[in-house]
Each structure stands twice: as C-alpha cells, then as structure tokens.
N, C-alpha and C positions, 0 to 999 in steps of 0.2 A: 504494500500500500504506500502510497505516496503521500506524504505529509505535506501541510503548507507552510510555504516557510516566502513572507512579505522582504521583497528588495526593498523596503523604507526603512528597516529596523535591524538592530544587533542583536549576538546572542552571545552565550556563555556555553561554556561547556557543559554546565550542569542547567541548562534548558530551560534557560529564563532567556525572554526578550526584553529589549531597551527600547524606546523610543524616545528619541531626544529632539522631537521638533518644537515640543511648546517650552516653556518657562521652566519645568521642571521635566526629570525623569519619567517618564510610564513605566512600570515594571508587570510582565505578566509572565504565565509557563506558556512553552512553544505548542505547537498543534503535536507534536512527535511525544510531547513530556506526556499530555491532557490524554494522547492514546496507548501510549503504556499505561498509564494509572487505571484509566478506562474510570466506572461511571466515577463522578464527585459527587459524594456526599456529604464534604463538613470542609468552611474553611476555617483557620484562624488566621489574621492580618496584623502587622504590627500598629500600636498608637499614633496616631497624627501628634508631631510634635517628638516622636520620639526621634534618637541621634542611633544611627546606624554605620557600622564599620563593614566596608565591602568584601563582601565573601564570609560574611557569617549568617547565620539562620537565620530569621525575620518571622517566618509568617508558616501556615503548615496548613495541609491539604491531604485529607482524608478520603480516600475513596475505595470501593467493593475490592480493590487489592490491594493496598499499601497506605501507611501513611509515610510522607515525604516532607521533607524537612526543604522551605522555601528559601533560600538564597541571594541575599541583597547583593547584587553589582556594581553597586554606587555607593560610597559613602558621603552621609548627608542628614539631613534631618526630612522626616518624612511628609510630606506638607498634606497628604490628600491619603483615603484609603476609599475603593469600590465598597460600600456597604451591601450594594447587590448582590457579590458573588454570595456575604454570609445569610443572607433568606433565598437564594438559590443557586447554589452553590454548583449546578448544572450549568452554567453560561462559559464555565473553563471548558467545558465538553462542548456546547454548541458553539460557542462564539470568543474563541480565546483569543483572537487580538482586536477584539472590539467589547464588546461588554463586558468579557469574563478578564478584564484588568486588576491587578492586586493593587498597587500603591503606587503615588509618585512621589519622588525625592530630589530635592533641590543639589544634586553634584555633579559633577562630569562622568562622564561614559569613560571607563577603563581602556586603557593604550590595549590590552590584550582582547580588546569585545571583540566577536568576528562577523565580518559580516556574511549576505544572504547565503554567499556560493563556499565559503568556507562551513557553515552552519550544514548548509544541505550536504554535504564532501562528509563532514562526520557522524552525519546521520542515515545514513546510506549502509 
C-alpha cells in the first residue's frame, strides 16, 4: 500500500510531520505512522504553554495495536493543541495532515527534518 506522504511538509524519522508555513510549527503523525497503528482510539497532547525539548515525548496515541509514545521535532513552547483529535481521536486515521493535527510550537524545523522524497525513500 502506498502511503501519502505531502511535498509541502517535513518528517522525522520517527513519523511525525512539520509544517512550517504559518507563525508557528504544525506537528502531526504521517499517513505511514496512522497505518501501522491502525484504528485510534485515545489521544493525549501536550499543555499549551508548555516548553518542549526536541526529540523527547510530548503527546501519546493509543490505538486497537499499540500505544506510541509522540515525539516533538521542535523545541519550543507549545502555542496551540487540536482538541479534536481528543473527542475523536479517529481524524489521525481519516484525515492526518489536515484535521487529525496534534500541536503547534513556536521553533524552527530541525537541520536533520527530511523532506517529501527522503521521507517516502524510508518508508518504502
């Protein structure tokens, strides 16, 4: 199966995307992440206002096979969190780079983020 994977956006190794067009960071999981996990049923997101160090845990995503421990890319303080995803926590499964977004954070995108064709190259 083919995953989608937007030439707008970064990723990480551990299967978060960036999107760095507005004021602050988007942070969400990749369509490749949302299909290994398969269905979601629980998120937790980190505090608005809280300060995060990139590449530690933040947020977590429970679903019918794993829970997954979510991964900040940015270090920053977190300005915005998706309250959606936590009453439906299904939008990472239907719609993960548009409604099913975890948080944004006020930092720069990491020298090591990779972009579209690097992203799809390791997920393959």
């Amino acid at each position: 199966m083919t995953n989608e994977t937007p030439d707008d956006l970064q990723y990480t190794d551990s299967h978060e995307w960036i999107d760095d067009r507005g004021d602050a960071r988007r942070i969400g999981i990749t369509d490749f992440a949302q299909d290994e996990l398969g269905d979601v049923v629980f998120v937790e997101l980190p505090e608005e206002g809280e300060s995060l160090e990139s590449g530690t845990a933040c947020a977590v995503v429970e679903s019918i096979k794993a829970v997954s421990d979510i991964y900040t890319p940015v270090s920053g303080t977190v300005t915005a969190t998706n309250d959606d995803v936590l009453d439906r926590p299904e939008l990472l499964n239907t719609d993960p780079y548009g409604e099913g977004w975890l948080f944004e954070i006020d930092g720069q995108v990491p020298d090591d983020a990779l972009d579209a064709d690097d992203y799809r190259e390791q997920t393959e």
